[in-house]
SEFI-829893 format. One record per residue (C-alpha): residue in three letters; y, z negated, x negated. Coordinates in steps of 0.1 Angstrom, whole numbers, padded with zeros to 4 digits, always signed. Layout:
<rs>
ALAYZX/...
</rs>
This chain:
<rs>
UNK+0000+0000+0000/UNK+0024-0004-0031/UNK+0035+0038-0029/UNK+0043+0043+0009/UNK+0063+0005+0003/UNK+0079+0020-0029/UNK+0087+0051-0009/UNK+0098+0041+0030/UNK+0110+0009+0024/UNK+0141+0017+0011/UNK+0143+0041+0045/UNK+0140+0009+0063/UNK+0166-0010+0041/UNK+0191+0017+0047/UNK+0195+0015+0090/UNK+0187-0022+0082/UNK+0221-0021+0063/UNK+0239+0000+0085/UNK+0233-0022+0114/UNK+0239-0054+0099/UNK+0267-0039+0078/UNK+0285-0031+0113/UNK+0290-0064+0122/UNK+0293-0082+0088/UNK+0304-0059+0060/UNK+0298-0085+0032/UNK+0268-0095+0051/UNK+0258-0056+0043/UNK+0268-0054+0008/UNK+0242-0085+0002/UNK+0216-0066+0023/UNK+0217-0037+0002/UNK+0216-0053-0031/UNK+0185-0075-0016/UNK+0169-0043-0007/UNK+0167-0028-0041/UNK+0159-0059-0059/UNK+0131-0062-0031/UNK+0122-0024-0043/UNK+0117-0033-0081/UNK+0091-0058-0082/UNK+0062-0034-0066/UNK+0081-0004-0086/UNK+0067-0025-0116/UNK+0035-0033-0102/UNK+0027+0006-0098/UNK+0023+0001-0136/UNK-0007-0016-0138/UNK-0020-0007-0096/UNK-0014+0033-0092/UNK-0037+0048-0066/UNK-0028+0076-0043/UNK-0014+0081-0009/UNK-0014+0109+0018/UNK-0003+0114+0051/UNK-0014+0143+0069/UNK+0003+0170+0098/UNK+0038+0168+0079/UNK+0051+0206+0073/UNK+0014+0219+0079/UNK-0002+0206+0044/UNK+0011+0173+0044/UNK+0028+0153+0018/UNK+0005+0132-0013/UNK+0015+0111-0040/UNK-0003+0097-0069/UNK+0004+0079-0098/UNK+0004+0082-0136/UNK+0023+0070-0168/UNK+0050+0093-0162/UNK+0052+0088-0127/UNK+0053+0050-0128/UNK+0079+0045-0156/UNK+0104+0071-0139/UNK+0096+0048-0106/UNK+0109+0017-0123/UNK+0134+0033-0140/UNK+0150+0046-0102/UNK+0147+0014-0091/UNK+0162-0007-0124/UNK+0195+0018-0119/UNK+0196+0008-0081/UNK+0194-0027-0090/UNK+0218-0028-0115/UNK+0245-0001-0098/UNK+0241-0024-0063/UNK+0247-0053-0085/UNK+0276-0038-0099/UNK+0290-0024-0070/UNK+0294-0057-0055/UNK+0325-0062-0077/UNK+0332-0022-0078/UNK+0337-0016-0042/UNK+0356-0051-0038/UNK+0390-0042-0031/UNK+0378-0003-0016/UNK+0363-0017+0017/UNK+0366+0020+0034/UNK+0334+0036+0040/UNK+0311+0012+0023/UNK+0287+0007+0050/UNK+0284+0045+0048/UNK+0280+0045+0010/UNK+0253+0018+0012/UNK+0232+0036+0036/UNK+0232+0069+0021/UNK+0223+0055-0013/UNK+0194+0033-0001/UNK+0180+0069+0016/UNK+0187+0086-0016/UNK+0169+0057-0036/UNK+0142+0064-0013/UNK+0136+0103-0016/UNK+0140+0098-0052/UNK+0111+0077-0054/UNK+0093+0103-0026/UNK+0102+0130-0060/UNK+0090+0110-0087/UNK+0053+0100-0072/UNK+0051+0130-0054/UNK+0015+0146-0061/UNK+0023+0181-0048/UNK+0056+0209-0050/UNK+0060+0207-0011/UNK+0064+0166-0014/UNK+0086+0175-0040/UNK+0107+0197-0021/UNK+0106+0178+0008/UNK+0120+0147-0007/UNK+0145+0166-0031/UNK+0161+0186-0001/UNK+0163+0149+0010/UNK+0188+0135-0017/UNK+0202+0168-0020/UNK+0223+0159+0011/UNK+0220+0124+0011/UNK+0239+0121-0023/UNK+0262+0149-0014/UNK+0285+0116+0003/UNK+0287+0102-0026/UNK+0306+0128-0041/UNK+0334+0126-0008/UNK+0330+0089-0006/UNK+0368+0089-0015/UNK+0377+0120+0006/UNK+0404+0126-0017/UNK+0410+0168-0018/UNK+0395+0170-0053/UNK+0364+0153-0038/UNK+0359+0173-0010/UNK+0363+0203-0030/UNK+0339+0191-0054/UNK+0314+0178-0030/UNK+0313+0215-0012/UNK+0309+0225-0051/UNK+0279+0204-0051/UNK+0266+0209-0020/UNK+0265+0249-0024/UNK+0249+0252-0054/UNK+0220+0227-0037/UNK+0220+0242-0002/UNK+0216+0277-0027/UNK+0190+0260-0050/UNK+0166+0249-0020/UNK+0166+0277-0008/UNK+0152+0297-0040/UNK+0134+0271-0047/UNK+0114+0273-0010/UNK+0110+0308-0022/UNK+0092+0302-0054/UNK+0070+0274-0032/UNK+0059+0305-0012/UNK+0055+0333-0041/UNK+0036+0304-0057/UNK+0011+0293-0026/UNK+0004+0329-0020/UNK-0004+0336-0059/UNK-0029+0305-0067/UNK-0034+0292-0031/UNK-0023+0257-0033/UNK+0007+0239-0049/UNK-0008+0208-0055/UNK+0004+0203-0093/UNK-0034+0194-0101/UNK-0052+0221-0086/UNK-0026+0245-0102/UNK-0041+0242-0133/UNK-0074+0252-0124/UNK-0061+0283-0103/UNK-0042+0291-0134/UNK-0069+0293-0153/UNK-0091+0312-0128/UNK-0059+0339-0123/UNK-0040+0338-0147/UNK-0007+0342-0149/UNK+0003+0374-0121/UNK+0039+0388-0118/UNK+0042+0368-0083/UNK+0034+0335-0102/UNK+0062+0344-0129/UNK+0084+0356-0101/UNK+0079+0325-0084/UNK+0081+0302-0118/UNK+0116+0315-0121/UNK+0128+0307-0088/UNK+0111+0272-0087/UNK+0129+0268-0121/UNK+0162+0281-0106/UNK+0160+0258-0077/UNK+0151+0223-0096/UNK+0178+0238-0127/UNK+0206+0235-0098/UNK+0197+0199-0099/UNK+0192+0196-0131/UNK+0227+0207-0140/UNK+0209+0237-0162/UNK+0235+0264-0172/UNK+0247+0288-0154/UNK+0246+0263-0125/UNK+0259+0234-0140/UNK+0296+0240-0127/UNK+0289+0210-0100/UNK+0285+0183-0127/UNK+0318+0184-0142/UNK+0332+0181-0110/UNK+0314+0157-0092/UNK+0313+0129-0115/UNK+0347+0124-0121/UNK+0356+0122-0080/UNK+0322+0098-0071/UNK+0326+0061-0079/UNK+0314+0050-0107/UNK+0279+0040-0098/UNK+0272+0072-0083/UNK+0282+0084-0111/UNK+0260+0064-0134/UNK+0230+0074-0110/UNK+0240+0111-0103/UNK+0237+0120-0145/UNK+0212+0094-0147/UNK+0186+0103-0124/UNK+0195+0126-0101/UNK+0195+0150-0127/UNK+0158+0140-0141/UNK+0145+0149-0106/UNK+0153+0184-0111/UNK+0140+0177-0148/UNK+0107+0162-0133/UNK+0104+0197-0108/UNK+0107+0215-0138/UNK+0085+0194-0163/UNK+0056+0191-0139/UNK+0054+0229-0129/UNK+0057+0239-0164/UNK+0029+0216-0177/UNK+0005+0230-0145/UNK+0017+0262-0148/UNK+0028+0278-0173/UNK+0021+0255-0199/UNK+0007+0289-0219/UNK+0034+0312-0213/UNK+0056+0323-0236/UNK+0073+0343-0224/UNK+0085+0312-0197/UNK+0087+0292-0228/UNK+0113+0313-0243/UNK+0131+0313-0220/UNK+0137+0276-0208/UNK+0141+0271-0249/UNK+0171+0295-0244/UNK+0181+0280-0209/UNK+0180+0247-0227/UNK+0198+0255-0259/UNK+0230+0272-0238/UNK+0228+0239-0220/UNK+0224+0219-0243/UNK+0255+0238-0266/UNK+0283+0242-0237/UNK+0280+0208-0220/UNK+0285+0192-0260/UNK+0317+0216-0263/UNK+0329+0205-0230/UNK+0327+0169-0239/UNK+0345+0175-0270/UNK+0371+0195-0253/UNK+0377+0170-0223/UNK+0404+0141-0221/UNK+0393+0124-0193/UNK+0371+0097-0192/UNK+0338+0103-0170/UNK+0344+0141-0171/UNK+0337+0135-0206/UNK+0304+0118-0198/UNK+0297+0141-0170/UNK+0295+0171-0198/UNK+0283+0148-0216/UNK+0251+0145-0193/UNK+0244+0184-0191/UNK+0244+0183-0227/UNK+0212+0158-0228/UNK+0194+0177-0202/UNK+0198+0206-0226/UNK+0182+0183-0254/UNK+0155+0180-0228/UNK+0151+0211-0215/UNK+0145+0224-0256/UNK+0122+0199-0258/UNK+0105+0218-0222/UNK+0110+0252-0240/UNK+0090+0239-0275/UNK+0066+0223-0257/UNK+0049+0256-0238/UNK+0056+0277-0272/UNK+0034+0249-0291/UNK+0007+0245-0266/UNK+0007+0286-0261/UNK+0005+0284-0301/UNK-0026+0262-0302/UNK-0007+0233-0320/UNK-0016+0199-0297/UNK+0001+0178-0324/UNK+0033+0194-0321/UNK+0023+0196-0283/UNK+0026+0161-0281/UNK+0056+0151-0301/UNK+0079+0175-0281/UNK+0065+0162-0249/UNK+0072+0128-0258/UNK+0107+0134-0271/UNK+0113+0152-0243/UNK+0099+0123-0219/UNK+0117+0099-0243/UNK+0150+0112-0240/UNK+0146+0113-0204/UNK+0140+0073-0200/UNK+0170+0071-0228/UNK+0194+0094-0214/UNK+0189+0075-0177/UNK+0193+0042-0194/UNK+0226+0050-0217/UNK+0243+0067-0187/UNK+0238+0038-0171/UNK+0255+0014-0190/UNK+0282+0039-0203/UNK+0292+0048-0165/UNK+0294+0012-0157/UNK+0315+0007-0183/UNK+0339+0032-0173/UNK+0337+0018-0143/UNK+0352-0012-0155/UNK+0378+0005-0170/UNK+0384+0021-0136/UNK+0386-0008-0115/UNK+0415-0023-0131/UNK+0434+0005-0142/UNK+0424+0031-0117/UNK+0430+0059-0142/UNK+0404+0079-0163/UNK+0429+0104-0183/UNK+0430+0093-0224/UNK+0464+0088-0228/UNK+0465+0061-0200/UNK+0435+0043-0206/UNK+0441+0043-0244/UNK+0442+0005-0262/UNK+0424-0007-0227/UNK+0394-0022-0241/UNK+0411-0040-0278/UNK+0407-0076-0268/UNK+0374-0071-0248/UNK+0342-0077-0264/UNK+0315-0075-0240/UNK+0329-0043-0224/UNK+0337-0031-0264/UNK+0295-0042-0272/UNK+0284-0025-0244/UNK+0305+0009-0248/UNK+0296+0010-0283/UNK+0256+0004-0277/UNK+0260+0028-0253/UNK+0273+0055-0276/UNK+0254+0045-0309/UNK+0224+0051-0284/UNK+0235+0088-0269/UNK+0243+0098-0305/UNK+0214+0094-0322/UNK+0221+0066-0344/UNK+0196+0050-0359/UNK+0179+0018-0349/UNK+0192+0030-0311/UNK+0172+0044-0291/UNK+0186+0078-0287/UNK+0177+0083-0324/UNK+0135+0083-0317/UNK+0135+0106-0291/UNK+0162+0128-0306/UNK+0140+0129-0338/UNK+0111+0140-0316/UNK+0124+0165-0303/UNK+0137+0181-0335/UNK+0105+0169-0353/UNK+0092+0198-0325/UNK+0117+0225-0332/UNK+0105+0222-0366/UNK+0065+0225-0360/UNK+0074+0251-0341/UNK+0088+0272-0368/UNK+0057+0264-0392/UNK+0032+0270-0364/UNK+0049+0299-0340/UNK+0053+0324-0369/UNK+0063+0352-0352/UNK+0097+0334-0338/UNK+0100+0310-0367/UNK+0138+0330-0372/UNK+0149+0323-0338/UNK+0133+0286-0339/UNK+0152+0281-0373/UNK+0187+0288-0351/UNK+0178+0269-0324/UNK+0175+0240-0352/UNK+0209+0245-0359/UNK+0221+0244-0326/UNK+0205+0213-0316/UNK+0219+0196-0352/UNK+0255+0210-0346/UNK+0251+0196-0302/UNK+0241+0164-0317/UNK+0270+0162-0346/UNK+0294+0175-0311/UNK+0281+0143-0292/UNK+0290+0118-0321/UNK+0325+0134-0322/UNK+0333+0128-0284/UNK+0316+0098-0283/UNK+0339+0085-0310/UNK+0365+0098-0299/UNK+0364+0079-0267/UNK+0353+0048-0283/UNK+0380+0047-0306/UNK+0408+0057-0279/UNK+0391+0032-0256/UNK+0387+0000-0282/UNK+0411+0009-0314/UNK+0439+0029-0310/UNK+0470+0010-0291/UNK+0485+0028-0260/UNK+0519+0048-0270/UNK+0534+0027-0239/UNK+0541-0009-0259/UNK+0547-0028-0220/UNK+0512-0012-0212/UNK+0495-0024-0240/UNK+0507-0058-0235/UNK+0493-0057-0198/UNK+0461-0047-0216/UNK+0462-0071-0239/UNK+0474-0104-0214/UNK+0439-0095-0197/UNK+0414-0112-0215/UNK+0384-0098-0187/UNK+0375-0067-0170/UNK+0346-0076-0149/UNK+0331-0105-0128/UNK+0305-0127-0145/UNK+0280-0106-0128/UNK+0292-0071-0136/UNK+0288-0081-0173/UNK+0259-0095-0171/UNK+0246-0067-0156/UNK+0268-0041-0180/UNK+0261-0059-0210/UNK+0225-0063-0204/UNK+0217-0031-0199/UNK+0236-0023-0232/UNK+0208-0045-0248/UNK+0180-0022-0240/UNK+0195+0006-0262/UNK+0187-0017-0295/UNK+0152-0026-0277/UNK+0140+0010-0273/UNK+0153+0018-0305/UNK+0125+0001-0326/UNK+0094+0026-0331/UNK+0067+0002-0318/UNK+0080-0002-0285/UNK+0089+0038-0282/UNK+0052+0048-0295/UNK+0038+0024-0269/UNK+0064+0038-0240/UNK+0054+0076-0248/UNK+0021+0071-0257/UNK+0015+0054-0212/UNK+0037+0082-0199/UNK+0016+0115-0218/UNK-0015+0095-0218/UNK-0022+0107-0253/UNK-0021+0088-0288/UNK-0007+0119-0305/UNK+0024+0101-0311/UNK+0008+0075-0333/UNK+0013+0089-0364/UNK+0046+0096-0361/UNK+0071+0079-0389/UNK+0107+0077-0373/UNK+0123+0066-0406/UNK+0107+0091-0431/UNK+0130+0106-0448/UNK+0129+0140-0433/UNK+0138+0128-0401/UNK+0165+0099-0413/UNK+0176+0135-0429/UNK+0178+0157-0395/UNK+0199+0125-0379/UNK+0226+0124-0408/UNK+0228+0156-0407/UNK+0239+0157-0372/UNK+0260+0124-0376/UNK+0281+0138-0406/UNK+0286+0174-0383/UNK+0301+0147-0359/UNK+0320+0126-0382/UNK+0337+0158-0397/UNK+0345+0170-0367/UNK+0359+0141-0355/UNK+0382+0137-0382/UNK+0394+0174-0385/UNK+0392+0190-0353/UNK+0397+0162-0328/UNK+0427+0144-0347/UNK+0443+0173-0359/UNK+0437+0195-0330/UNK+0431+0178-0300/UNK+0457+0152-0307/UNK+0490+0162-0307/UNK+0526+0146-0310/UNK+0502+0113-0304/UNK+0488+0123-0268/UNK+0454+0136-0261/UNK+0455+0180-0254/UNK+0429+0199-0229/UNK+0427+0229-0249/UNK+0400+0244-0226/UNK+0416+0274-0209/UNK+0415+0269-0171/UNK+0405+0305-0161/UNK+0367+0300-0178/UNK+0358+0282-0146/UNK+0325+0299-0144/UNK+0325+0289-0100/UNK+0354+0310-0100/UNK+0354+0337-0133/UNK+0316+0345-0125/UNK+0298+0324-0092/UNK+0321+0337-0062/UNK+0327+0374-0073/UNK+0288+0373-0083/UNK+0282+0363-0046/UNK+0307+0385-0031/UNK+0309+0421-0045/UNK+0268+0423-0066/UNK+0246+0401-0045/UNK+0241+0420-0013/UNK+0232+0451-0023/UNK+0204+0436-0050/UNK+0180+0432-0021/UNK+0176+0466-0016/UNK+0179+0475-0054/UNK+0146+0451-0059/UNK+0126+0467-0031/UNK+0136+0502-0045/UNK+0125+0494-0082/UNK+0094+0476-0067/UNK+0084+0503-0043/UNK+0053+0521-0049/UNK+0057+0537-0012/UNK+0081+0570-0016/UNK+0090+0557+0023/UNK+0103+0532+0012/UNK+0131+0546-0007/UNK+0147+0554+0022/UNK+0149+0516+0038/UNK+0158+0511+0000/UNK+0193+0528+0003/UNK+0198+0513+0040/UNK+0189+0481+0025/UNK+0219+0486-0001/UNK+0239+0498+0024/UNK+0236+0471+0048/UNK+0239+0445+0021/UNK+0274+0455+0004/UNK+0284+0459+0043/UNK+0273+0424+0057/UNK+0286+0413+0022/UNK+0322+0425+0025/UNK+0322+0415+0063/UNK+0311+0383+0055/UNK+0339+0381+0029/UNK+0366+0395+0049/UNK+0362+0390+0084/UNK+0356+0348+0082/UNK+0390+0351+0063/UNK+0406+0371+0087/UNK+0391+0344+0116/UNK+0401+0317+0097/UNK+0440+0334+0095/UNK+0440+0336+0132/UNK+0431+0304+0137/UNK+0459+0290+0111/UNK+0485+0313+0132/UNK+0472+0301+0165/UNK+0457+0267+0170/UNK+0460+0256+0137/UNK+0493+0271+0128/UNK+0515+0247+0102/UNK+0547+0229+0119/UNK+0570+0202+0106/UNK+0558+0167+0115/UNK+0579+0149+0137/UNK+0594+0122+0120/UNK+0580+0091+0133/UNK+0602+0069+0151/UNK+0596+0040+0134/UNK+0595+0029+0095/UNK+0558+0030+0099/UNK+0537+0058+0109/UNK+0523+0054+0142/UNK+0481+0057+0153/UNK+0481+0090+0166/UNK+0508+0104+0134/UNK+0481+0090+0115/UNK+0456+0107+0127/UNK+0469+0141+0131/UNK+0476+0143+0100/UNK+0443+0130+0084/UNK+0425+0155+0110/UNK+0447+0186+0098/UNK+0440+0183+0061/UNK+0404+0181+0063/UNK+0406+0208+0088/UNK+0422+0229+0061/UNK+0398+0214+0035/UNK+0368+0230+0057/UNK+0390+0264+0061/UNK+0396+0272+0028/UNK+0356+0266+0020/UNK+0342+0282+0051/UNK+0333+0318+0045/UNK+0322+0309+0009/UNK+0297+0286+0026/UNK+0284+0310+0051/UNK+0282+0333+0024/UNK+0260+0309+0004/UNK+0240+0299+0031/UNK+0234+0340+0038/UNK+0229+0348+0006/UNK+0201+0321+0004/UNK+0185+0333+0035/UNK+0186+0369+0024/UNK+0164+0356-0011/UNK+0142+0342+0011/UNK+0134+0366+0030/UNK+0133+0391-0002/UNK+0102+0369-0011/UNK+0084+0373+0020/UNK+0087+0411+0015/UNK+0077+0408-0018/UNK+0044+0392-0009/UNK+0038+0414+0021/UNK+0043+0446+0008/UNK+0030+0437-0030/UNK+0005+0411-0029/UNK-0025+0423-0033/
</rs>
């Protein structure tokens, strides 16, 4: 009974909460937090009890879950975060009363489908559950319902409405391919089949659908966006799990799928390494606070999907060694990068509740007189950057410790692997830069406004006794996880195998690989970001604003090319000369629906803003305060113009996902043999 408890109960905790929270709001707030503590203890007993659980009659095969290493440390880890953001939310959400009892709810039903993800035994629990949080977390984003939140929260909710959907699409190439998509009996249909175009075709969409998540590039433009506008402990559990649940999607059907291929290999290395490249160059480019470690975040998941990438092109290779040590650096880094997002987000947080500002220049000399926040800032960032002794340094070491077998052992792409080296040195040296740079801003430099400082300076504490405890102590597990015992144990339970045994984290080729990386940093620190991105004393965005890839690349992508590739695929694909014909009208039809989509919402929209909608001067109220109804009307017409300006793009998403759909059904009909 411990996985359906691990899995509903928080279901049951979240209308619990609602209803209580309606009548009592601090009554709520308690509820909430006793829910996820309630949630840990048998999230921990999974550890040593796994089993497997399956209802039956849900979606026509049911949803399963089972247990494992893997599957049991990531359930602990979800709960841990919910614990420890609920605990710090307490303080957090103190003063911002609005919408809590809202908040609370939707994250006790994303703590939930999370869990539903991580034990899930099968891709339709998966998707089932992680269509689930997709729209349950999508309120964290507009918790504030400021206009940059909204607009970021459609942002996010696009690109997973878009992702679902090809990833629904890939369920189906997959079924109809190997027959089942239970991640166990993949293998053996794998095996028996091989690996058939529709499997590949279907490998990429799954892989599209759980990167959207994942914040894998090109679809990371969400992340940036959404971290900055959620509270802080969304935001701590957005990059820090959230993201491994598109991670997991992508882990588990590569390791039951395409494990083998290299061609899939190749290109989630790629995938990974673009990731894994921009988000580091983001960071370093960014001067505001959780944007920072928002970029921050896609960057690790780049780390991780590399680590994906070497994994298949090792197996494929016949090297199980070198198998093993990128699977557990890649499983590694996902258990440190959840863990030092957490305690670097709540950190921020802290910064955030007293000075509600995240921009450098106004948060700068906050932190001087501090010392717990200061300890648990600086744990977190020795951790993310590899240092060693911290636990980002192990798993980072793994992982390269894989790049590099893989040049020895996959010969014939040991020139590409040797680049790929470079790039993961030179991201790692990137994150040591920004990381210092905000450390030092945050805890060393004084603010350029003397009375400011002062203010900083007269107060001596930033959080509750709670909210320490629970920021500080997390800190502490970054110097835990860093010794080599406890990391061999940790990856040795989640792969199940011993490979990892022999592995020496302080030899000196790898101490070598991880001062490499730190001195890239440390150079770059001192002569790009104090020379460069600090000018006349304040802190300089030199990113140029037009490479927004949502609107340089995603919208005209969707607007003017999309429609018409429908009928472009079927004409490639199309062994039938009759179907050459439907072909054109399929092209045809597509650019048409696509420009009407485009123009005539618009052109409804611009009726509606003449008409019923049409801007007028607001009559002055007659008192010094604005009356009820004054209130309202204008609350009610700027989220009606919020929803305008985003309303054909969303129909077009939503079309555009149906349309990829249905190109997979056609597929399989006219193809499948």
């Amino acid at each position: 009974m411990l996985i359906p408890f691990v899995v509903f109960f928080p279901f049951f905790g979240a209308v619990l909460t609602a209803l209580i929270g309606r009548k009592n709001e601090r009554a709520g707030d308690c509820l909430a937090a006793a829910v996820c503590a309630a949630e840990f203890l048998p999230a921990i007993l999974l550890l040593f009890r796994g089993g497997e659980f399956r209802i039956g009659g849900i979606m026509a095969y049911g949803i399963s879950f089972t247990t494992d290493g893997f599957r049991c440390v990531y359930a602990v880890i979800a709960a841990f975060m919910w614990l420890f953001t609920t605990l710090f939310g307490l303080e957090y959400f103190k003063e911002e009363r609005e919408h809590l009892i809202r908040w609370w709810f939707f994250v006790l039903l994303t703590l939930g489908a999370t869990e539903g993800v991580m034990l899930s035994a099968d891709l339709m629990t998966t998707f089932l559950f992680f269509e689930i949080l997709s729209f349950t977390s999508f309120t964290w984003v507009i918790h504030e319902e400021t206009r940059e939140a909204i607009s970021a929260g459609y942002t996010y909710l696009f690109i997973a409405v878009i992702g679902g959907l090809v990833l629904f699409m890939g369920m189906l190439l997959l079924k109809a391919a190997l027959g089942t998509l239970s991640f166990d009996l993949m293998d053996t249909a794998v095996r028996e089949r091989g690996i058939t175009k529709e499997v590949f075709a279907g490998g990429i969409c799954v892989l599209f659908g759980f990167g959207a998540k994942a914040g894998m590039f090109p679809l990371h433009i969400w992340l940036p966006k959404a971290h900055p506008v959620a509270p802080s402990p969304g935001s701590a559990l957005l990059s820090g799990i959230l993201t491994k649940v598109g991670i997991y999607g992508i882990l588990m059907t590569t390791m039951h799928v395409f494990s083998k291929n290299t061609g899939y290999g190749m290109l989630v290395l790629l995938l990974g390494e673009i990731t894994m490249f921009l988000g580091a160059l983001l960071a370093l480019f960014s001067v505001n606070l959780k944007r920072t470690l928002a970029c921050s975040s896609m960057s690790q998941i780049g780390f991780i999907l590399t680590g994906t990438g070497m994994y298949v092109l090792l197996t494929a290779a016949g090297s199980e060694e070198g198998a093993g040590t990128a699977l557990s650096g890649l499983m590694l880094h996902m258990v440190n990068h959840s863990l030092i997002k957490l305690t670097l987000f709540m950190a921020a947080g802290a910064v955030v509740m007293r000075i509600h500002s995240l921009t450098l220049d106004e948060i700068r000399g906050y932190g001087r007189n501090k010392p717990f926040l200061k300890a648990a800032f600086a744990l977190g960032a020795l951790g993310i950057s590899g240092v060693p002794l911290f636990n980002g340094y192990i798993s980072k070491t793994l992982l390269h410790e894989g790049i590099v077998e893989g040049i020895h052992e996959c010969t014939a792409y040991a020139s590409l692997l040797r680049v790929s080296e470079w790039v993961f040195l030179i991201s790692g040296g990137f994150t040591f830069a920004y990381m210092l740079k905000l450390f030092i801003c945050l805890f060393v430099e004084k603010n350029s406004d003397a009375v400011r400082q002062k203010e900083f300076d007269r107060e001596r504490r930033s959080m509750n006794v709670l909210s320490c405890a629970v920021v500080f102590g997390s800190s502490l597990l970054m110097i835990v996880l860093g010794q080599p015992a406890v990391m061999k144990k940790l990856a040795a339970f989640m792969t199940g195998s011993e490979e990892i045994s022999e592995f020496s984290a302080f030899a000196i080729g790898n101490l070598k690989g991880g001062l490499i990386s730190l001195g890239i940093g440390a150079a770059v620190y001192l002569f790009a970001v104090r020379n460069i991105f600090i000018r006349k004393g304040s802190y300089v965005n030199l990113w140029p604003e037009k490479l927004d890839l949502e609107f340089l690349v995603m919208r005209p992508l969707l607007v003017k090319i999309l429609p018409g590739i429908f009928g472009t695929v079927l004409s490639v694909f199309g062994e039938n000369k009759l179907l050459i014909p439907l072909a054109r009208a399929a092209v045809f039809l597509g650019t048409f629906a696509g420009r009407v989509l485009a123009d005539s919402t618009d052109a409804v929209i611009l009726f509606f803003r003449k008409t019923i909608f049409k801007e007028r001067k607001a009559a002055a109220p007659k008192t010094d305060l604005p009356g009820f109804w004054w209130t309202i009307r204008e609350s009610t017409a700027e989220t009606i113009g919020l929803l305008a300006q985003n309303f054909s793009f969303a129909l077009l998403m939503t079309c555009i996902g149906i349309l990829l759909i249905l190109g997979g059904l056609v597929f399989m009909m006219l193809f499948h043999s």
